[in-house]
N, C-alpha and C positions, 0 to 999 in steps of 0.2 A: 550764478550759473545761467547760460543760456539757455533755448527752448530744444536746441539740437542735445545737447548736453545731457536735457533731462527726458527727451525721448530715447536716446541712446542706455541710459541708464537705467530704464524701465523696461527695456529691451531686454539687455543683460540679466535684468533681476528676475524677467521674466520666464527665457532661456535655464537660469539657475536653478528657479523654483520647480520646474517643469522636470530636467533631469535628477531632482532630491525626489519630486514624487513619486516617479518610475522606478529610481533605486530600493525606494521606500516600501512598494508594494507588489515590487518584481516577486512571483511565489516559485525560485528557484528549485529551493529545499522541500516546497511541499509536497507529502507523498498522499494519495488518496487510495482509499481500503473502502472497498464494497465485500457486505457479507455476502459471501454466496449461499450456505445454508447454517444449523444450527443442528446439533444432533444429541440427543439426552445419551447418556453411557448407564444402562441397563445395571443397578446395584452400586452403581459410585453416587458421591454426595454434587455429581458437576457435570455440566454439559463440553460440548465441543463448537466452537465458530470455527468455520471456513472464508479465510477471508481472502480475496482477490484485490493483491496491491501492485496499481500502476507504481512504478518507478519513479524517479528523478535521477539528478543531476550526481546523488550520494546511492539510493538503494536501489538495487536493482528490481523489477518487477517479479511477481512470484506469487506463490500460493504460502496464505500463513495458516499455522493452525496454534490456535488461542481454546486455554482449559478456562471457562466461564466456571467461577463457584462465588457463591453469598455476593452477587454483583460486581464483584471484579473478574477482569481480564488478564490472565497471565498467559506468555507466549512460551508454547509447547517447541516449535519448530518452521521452518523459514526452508521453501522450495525456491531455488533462483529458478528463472526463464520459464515455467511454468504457466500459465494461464487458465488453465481449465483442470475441473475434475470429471474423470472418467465414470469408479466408480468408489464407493467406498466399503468394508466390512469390519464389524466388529466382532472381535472371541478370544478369549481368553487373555484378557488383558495385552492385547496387540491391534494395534487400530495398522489395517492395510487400506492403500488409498491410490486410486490409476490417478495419476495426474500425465496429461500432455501440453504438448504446447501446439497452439492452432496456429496458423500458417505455415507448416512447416510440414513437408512431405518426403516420405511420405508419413500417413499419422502414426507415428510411433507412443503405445501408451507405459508408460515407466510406472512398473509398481514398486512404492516403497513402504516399509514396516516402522511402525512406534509405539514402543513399548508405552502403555498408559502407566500414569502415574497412579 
């Protein structure tokens, strides 16, 4: 092999390697969840998270609401387009919750009911 040959070919390998790294660790799919708060339910054995998840490519952005018991995380319900919480209340086994969405006017707050488990 000559010296064109073997610069050409280190080229190539190197081009190769470069676009496998960026397919490799491109985070299409990841979705990222910030808690926004955490709330105990007054005579149940479990708390409440509020979580605020940016979207991707698969789920849309939204407000989740996740029943925390004995360290695990199970998912209660899934707000599309949402972003923010208003405000929230608890009674009688029904969690009511303003959720809106910010940038958008004008601010319109959308109350929805969940029945607690």
């Amino acid at each position: 092999m000559g010296p064109l040959k073997i610069i050409l070919f280190t080229i190539v390998l190197s081009v190769v390697g470069y676009i496998g790294y960026v397919f490799l660790t491109f985070d299409l799919l990841t979705v990222e969840n910030e808690r926004i708060r955490t709330v105990r339910i007054y005579g149940k054995p479990y708390a409440l998270a509020f979580y605020r998840v940016n979207g991707n490519a698969t789920v849309q952005s939204g407000i989740q609401i996740r029943k925390i018991q004995e360290g695990e995380e199970h998912l209660l319900k899934h707000y599309d387009r949402y972003n923010s919480i208003a405000f929230l209340t608890v009674g009688k086994g029904v969690l009511k919750i303003g959720l809106k969405e910010d940038g958008v006017e004008p601010k319109v707050i959308d109350s929805m009911f969940l029945t607690l488990p």
